[in-house]
C-alpha positions as CSV (number, residue, x, y, z in Angstrom):
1,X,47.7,37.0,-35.2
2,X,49.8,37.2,-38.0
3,X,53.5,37.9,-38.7
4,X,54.6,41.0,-40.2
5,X,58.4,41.4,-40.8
6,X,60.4,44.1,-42.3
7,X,60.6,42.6,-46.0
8,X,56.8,42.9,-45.7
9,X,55.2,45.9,-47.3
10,X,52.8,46.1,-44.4
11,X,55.7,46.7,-42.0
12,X,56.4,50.3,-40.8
13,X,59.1,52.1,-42.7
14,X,60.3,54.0,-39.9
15,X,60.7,51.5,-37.6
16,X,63.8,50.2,-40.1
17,X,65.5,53.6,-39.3
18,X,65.9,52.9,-35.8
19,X,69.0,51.1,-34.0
20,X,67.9,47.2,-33.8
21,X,64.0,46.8,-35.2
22,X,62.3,44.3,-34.4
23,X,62.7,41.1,-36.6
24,X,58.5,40.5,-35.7
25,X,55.5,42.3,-35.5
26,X,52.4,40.3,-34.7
27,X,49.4,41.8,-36.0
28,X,45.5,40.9,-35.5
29,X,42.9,43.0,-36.7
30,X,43.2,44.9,-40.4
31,X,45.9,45.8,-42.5
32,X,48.5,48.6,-41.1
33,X,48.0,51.8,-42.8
34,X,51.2,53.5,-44.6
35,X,53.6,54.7,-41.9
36,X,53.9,57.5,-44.0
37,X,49.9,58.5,-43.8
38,X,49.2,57.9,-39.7
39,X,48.6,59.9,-37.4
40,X,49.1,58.3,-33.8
41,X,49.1,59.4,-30.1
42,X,50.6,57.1,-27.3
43,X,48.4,57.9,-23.9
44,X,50.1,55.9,-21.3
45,X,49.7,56.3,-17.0
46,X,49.7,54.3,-14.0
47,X,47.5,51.3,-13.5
48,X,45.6,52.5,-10.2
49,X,44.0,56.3,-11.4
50,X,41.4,57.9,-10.3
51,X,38.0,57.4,-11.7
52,X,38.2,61.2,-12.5
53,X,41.6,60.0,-14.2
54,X,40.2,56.8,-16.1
55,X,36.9,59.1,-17.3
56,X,38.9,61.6,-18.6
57,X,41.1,59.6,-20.6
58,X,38.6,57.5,-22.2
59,X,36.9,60.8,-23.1
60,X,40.5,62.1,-24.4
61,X,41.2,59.1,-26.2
62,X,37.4,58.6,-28.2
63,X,37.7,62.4,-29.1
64,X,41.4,61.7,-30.8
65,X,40.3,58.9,-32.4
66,X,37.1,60.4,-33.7
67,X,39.9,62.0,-35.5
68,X,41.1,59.7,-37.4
69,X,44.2,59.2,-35.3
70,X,45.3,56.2,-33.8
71,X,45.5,55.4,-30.0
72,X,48.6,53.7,-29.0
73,X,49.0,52.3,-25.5
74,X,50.4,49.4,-23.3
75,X,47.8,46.1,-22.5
76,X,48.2,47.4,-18.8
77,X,44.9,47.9,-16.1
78,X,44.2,51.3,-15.7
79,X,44.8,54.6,-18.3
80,X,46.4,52.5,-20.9
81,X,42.7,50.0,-20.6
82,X,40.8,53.1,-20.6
83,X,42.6,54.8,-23.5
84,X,41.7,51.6,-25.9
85,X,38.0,51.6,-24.8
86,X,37.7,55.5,-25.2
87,X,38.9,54.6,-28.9
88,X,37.5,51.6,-29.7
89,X,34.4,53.9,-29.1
90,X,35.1,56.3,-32.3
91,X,38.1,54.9,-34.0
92,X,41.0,52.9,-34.1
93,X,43.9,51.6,-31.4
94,X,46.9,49.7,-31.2
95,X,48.0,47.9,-28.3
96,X,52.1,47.2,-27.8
97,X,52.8,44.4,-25.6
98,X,56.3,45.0,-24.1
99,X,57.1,41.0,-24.6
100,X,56.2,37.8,-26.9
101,X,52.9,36.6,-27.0
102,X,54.7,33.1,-25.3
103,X,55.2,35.3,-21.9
104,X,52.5,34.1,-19.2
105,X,51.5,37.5,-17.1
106,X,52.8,38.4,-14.0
């Protein structure tokens, strides 16, 4: 994990037009492309779907990604789990955790 803050070129441009951006983003993984050149899709649902629900999402999700758009979901069980795996499959994802990385689960 690494720090990314807004002085950083890394950071996302358009996150500094927003009321109160965050001070932090902790990154792992690659360098974050240009805000200005990504294409993303947030799939987000509850954590106890359907199978029919969890299949068709990580179907939904590799196809987007095979795209070259990035998947953007919660760390939560259920269609935001099967939304990373469908696009870890063909592409790229990004996980938001709604809380520091010092936050034990609940």
């Amino acid at each position: 994990m690494r720090p990314i803050t807004p002085d950083d070129p890394e950071y996302p441009r358009h996150l500094l037009e927003r009321p109160n951006p965050p001070s932090v983003l902790w990154v792992d993984g690659g360098p974050l492309r240009s805000s200005a050149n990504v294409r993303a899709v947030a799939i987000v649902g509850p954590r106890e779907p359907s199978t029919l629900a969890l299949d068709f999402t990580a179907s939904l999700a590799e196809r987007i990604a095979r795209r070259q758009t990035i998947v953007v979901s919660g760390g939560a069980y259920g269609i935001d789990s099967a939304a990373h795996r469908g696009a870890c499959r063909a592409g790229t994802t990004w996980v938001v955790l709604p809380c520091g990385l010092d936050v034990e689960s609940v």
